[in-house]
C-alpha positions as CSV (number, residue, x, y, z in Angstrom):
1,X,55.3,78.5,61.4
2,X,58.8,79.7,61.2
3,X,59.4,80.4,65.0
4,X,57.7,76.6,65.6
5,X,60.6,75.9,63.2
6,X,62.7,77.5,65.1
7,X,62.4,76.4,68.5
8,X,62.4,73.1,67.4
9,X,66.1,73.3,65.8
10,X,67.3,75.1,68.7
11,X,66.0,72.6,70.9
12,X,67.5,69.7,68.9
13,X,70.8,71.7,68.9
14,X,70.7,72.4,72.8
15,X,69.8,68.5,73.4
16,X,72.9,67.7,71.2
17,X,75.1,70.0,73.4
18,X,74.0,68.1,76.5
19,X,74.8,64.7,75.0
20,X,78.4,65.3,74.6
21,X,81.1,63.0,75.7
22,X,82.3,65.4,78.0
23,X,79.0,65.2,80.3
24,X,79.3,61.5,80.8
25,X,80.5,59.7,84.5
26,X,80.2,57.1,86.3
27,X,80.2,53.7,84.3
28,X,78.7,55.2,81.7
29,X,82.1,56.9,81.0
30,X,83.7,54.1,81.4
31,X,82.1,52.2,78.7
32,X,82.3,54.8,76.5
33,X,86.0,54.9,76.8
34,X,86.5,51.3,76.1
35,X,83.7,51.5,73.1
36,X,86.1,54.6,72.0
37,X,89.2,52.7,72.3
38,X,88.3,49.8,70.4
39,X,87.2,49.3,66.6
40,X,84.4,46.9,68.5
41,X,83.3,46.0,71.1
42,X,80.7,43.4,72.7
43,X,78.6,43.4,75.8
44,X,80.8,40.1,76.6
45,X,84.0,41.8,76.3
46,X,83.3,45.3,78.1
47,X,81.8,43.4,81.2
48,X,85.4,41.5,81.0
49,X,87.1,44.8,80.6
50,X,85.4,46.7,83.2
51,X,84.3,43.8,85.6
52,X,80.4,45.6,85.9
53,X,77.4,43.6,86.1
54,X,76.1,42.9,82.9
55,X,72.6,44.7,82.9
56,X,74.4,47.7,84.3
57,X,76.5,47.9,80.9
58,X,73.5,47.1,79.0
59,X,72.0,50.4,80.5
60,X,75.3,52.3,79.6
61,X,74.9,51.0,76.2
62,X,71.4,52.2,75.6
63,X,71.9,55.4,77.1
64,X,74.9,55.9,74.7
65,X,73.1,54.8,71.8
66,X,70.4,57.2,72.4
67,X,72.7,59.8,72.7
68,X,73.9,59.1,69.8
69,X,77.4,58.7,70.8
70,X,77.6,54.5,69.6
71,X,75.8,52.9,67.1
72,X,74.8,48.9,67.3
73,X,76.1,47.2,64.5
74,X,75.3,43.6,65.6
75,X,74.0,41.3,67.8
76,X,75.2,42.8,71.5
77,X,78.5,44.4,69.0
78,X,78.8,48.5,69.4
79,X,81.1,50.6,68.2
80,X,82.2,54.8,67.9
81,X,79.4,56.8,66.1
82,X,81.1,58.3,63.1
């Protein structure tokens, strides 16, 4: 039970590691940057900020929300995860 336990916090620990900011590129980084930079941030604004197709930043977005790196906090509105 215990070494179940404990492969499942290493792994947890190791997926965080991979997740970090540092490991981003492309447009993805990009996004993030701008996300990081402001207090908010909508989908409207970053495609006017970065001048990439819509559905591309929507990608970035979710892929950064999974990470963990953003959080949603309204309709199409993202910010820094704290």
């Amino acid at each position: 039970m215990n070494d179940i336990f404990l492969s499942l916090i290493t792994g947890i620990i190791l997926q965080r590691r991979l997740c970090m900011p540092e490991e981003l590129r492309g447009k993805t980084k990009q996004v993030y940057d701008i996300v990081k930079k402001s207090k908010k941030v909508s989908l409207q604004e970053l495609k006017r900020k970065t001048n990439i197709n819509y559905n591309t930043i929507r990608g970035a977005v979710i892929r950064l929300t999974k990470r963990g790196l953003i959080k949603r906090i309204g309709r199409g509105v993202y910010e820094l995860k704290k």
